[in-house]
C-alpha positions in Angstrom: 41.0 146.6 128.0 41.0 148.7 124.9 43.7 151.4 124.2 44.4 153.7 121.6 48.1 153.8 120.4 49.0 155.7 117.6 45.8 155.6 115.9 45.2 151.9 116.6 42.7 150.0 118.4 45.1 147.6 120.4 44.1 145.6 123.7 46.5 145.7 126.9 45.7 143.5 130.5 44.1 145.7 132.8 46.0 147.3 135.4 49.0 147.5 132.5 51.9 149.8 133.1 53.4 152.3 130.1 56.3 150.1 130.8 54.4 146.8 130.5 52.9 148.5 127.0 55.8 149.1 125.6 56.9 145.4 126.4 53.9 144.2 124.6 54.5 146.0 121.8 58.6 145.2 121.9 59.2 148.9 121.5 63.4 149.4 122.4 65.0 152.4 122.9 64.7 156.1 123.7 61.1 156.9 123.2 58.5 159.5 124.7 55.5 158.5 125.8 52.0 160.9 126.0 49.1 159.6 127.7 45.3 161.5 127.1 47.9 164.5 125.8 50.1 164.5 129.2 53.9 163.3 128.5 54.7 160.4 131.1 58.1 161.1 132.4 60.3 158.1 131.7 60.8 157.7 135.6 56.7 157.8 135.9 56.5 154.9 132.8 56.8 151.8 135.3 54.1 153.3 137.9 51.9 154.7 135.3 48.8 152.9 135.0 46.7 152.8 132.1 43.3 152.5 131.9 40.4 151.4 129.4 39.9 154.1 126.7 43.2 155.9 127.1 44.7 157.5 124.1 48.4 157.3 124.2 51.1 158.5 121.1 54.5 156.2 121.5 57.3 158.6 119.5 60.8 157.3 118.8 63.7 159.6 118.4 65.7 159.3 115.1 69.0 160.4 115.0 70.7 161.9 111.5 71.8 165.0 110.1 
């Protein structure tokens, strides 16, 4: 199936998971996740199924100061 992730055209099994996305795309560490402009709660990421046209925004935190 076809997502949108930041912007981009990318293509995820059907059935995938926001955790099995992030997998794919080797994303690590503390991110927030917003699927079709709802935030999917970090402990809703592995049951979170995705589905063909969604739009979903991947933001990592950057520390500094």
């Amino acid at each position: 199936m076809l997502l949108k992730v930041n912007g981009r055209v990318l293509e995820a099994a059907d059935g995938c998971t926001v955790t099995q996305l992030l997998d794919q795309l080797h994303v690590t560490g503390t991110v927030a996740v917003e699927r079709n402009g709802a935030l999917v709660r970090r402990d809703d990421q592995g049951t979170t199924v995705l589905g063909p046209d969604d739009a979903v925004e991947i933001v990592h935190f950057v520390g500094g100061g």
